[in-house]
C-alpha positions as CSV (number, residue, x, y, z in Angstrom):
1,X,144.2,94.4,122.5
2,X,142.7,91.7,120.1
3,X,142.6,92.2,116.3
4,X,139.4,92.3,114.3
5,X,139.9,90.6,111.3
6,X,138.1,90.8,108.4
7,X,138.2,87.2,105.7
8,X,140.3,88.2,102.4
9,X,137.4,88.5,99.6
10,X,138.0,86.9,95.9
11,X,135.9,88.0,92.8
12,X,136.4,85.5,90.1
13,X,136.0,86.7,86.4
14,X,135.3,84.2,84.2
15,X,134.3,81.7,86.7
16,X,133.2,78.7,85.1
17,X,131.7,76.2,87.9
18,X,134.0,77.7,90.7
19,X,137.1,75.2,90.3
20,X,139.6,78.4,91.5
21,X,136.9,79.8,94.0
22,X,136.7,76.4,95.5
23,X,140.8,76.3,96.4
24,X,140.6,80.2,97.6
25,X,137.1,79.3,99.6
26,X,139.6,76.3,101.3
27,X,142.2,78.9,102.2
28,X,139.8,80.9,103.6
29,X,138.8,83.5,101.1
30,X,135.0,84.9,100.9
31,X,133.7,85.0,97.3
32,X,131.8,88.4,96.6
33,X,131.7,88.2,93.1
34,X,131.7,86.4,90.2
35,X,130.7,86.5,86.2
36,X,130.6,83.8,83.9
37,X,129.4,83.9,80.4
38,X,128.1,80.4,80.0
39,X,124.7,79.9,81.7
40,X,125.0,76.0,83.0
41,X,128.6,77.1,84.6
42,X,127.1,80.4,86.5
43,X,124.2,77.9,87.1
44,X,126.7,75.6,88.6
45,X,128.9,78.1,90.4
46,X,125.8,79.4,91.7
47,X,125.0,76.1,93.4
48,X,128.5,75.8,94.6
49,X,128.9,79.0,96.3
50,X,125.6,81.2,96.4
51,X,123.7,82.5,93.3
52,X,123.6,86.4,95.2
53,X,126.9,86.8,94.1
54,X,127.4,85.5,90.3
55,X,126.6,87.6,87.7
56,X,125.8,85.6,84.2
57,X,126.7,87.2,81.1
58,X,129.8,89.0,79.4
59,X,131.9,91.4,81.6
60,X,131.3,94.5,79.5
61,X,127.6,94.3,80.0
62,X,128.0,93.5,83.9
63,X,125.7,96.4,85.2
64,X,129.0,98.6,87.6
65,X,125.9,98.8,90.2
66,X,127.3,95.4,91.3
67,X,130.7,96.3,92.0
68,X,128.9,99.6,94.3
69,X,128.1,97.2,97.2
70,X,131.6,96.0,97.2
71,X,133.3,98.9,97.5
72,X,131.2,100.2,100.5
């Protein structure tokens, strides 16, 4: 019998350029989501690790649709 296993997933409030993401992304986590509320570090992040998953703005006006696709 062989195990499926699925890569532990990491969102990342208050992001900056992805200096934490980048250590978890080394030990094999998948980043999934990830809000930052200065635009040149979500800019930055973005370019690190995909911009499909960074949301840029304050966490209380993050839309909750985002965090729908994570839970399914």
């Amino acid at each position: 019998m062989s195990l499926v296993t699925k890569p532990l997933t990491l969102i990342d409030l208050f992001a900056g350029c992805g200096g934490m993401t980048s250590g978890f992304v080394q030990q094999g986590f998948e980043p999934v989501f990830a809000v930052e509320h200065d635009l040149h570090a979500a800019a930055t992040y973005g370019a690190n690790f995909g911009e499909e998953h960074v949301y840029w703005g304050t966490s209380p006006t993050c839309p909750t649709t985002r965090f729908q696709r994570l839970t399914s």
